[in-house]
C-alpha positions in Angstrom: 134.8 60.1 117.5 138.0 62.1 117.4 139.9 59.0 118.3 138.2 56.8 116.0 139.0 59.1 113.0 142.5 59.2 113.9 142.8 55.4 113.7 141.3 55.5 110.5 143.3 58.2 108.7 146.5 56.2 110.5 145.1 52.9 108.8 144.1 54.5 105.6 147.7 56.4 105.4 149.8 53.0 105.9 147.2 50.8 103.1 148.1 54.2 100.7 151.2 53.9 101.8 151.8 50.2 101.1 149.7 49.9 98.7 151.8 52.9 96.5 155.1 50.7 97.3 153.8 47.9 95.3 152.6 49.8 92.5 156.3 51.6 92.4 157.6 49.8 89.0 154.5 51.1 87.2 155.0 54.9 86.3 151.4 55.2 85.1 150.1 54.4 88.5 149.9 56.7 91.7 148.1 55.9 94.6 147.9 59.5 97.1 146.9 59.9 100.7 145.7 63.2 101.7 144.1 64.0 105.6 143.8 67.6 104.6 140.0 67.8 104.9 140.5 66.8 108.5 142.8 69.3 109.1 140.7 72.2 108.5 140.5 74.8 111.5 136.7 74.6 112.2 137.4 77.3 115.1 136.1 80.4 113.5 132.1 80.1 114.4 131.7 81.4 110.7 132.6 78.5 109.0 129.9 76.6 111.6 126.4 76.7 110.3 124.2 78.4 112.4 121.1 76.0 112.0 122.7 72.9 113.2 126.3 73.9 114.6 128.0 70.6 113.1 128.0 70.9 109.3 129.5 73.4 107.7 128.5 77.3 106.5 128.7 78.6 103.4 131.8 79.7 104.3 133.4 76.2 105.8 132.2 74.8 102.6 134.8 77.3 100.9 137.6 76.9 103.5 137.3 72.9 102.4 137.3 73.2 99.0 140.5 75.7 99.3 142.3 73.1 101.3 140.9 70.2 99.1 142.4 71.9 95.9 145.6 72.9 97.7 145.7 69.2 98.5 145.8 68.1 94.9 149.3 69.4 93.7 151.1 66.1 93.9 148.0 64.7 91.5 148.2 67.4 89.3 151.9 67.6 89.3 151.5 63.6 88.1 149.0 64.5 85.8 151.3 67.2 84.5 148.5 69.4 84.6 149.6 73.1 86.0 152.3 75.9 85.7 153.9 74.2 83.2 151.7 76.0 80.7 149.5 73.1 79.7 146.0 73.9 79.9 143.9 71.0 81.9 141.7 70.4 78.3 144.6 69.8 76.5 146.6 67.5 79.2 142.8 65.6 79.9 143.1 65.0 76.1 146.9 63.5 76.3 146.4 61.6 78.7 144.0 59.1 77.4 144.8 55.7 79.7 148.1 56.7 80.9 146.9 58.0 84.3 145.1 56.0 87.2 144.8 57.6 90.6 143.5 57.0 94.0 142.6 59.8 96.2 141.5 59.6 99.6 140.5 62.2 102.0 138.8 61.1 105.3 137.1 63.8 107.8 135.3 62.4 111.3 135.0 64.0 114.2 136.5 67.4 113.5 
């Protein structure tokens, strides 16, 4: 399975990839490839739930979400949505149809 999920996120990586060359003369578009959901260190038996020993605790579920929203500054960055002092209400509102992304996270067999 580990294998397996590495061929995937290697496949999914290049189509991104590709794919985000082609789209490179339109500035409105950006297509992202992230793995960081299968890069979280599961090796802490906290973050393991105790029931089942495969999905995560309480606890994994807040290590992912940390690395999923660390994951996101290039989107938000693109969606000018951060330090620079807009709030994400009132850069939602600008944006209107300028912004179209793709984001794609794959996890198996970590």
């Amino acid at each position: 399975m580990i294998r397996l999920g590495l061929m995937l996120n290697g496949e999914m990586r290049a189509m991104v990839s590709n794919l985000d060359r082609q789209l490179a003369h339109n500035s409105n578009v950006r297509v992202q490839y992230s793995d960081a959901l299968a890069k979280v260190n599961f090796s802490r038996l906290e973050l393991i739930n105790p029931a089942d020993a495969w999905h995560p605790s309480i606890e994994g579920h807040k290590a992912l979400a940390a690395v999923a929203f660390s994951a996101l500054g290039p989107t938000l960055k693109f969606l000018e949505i951060g330090p620079n002092g807009r709030s994400y209400q009132r850069s939602r509102s600008l944006l209107g149809g300028r912004a179209k992304f793709l984001y794609s996270s794959h996890k198996l067999g970590s």
